[in-house]
N, C-alpha and C positions, 0 to 999 in steps of 0.2 A: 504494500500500500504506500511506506512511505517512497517509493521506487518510481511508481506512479506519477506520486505529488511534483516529487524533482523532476521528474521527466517534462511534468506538463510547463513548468517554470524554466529550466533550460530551453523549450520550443517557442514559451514566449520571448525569451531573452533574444535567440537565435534571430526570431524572424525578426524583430525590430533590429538588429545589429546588421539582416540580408537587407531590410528595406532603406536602412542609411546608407549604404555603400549605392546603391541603385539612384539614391535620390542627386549624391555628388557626381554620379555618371549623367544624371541627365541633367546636373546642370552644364556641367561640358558640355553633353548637346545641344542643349537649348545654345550656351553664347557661340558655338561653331556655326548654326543656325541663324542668328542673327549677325556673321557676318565681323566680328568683332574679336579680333587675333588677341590685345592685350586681355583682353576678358575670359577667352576662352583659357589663355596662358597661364593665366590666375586661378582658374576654375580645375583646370588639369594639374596643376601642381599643388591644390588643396584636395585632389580628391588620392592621389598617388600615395600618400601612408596611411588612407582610412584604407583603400582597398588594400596594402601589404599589412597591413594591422589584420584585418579578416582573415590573412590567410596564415597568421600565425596562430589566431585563435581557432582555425579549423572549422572556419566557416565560409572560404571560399579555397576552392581547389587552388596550387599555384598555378596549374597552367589557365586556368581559365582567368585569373585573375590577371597573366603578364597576355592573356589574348587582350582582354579590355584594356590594359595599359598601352600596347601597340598600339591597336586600333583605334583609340583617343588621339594618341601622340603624333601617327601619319595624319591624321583630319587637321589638327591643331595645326600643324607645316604644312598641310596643303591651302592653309586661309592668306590671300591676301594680306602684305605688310599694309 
């Protein structure tokens, strides 16, 4: 039972800690979006140790975490200076 209880409190924890990582991704996208290189640059290198932070706590895989880190970082340098 008490097994249970922690279990339901770790998946709360988890998903609120998967929904911040998600939420600094889209702010990257959003300011890539709008076009706006110092903003996005700002936005991509605030979101870079929440996402390595996740993946030490074992709530994002690394590879999937250094795919969204790529994948941010070519958009970021493909935005007009």
């Amino acid at each position: 039972k008490k097994r249970a209880r922690q279990a339901i409190g770790r998946r709360n924890h988890n998903t609120g800690m998967r929904s911040m990582v998600r939420t600094y991704i889209k702010k990257v996208l959003s300011a890539i979006e709008s076009g706006d290189k110092a903003n996005a640059q700002t936005a991509f290198n605030e979101a870079i140790p929440v996402i390595d932070k996740m993946v030490t706590k074992g709530i994002l895989h690394k590879n999937k975490a250094a795919r969204h880190k790529s994948r941010l970082n070519i958009q970021v340098k493909a935005l007009a200076k």
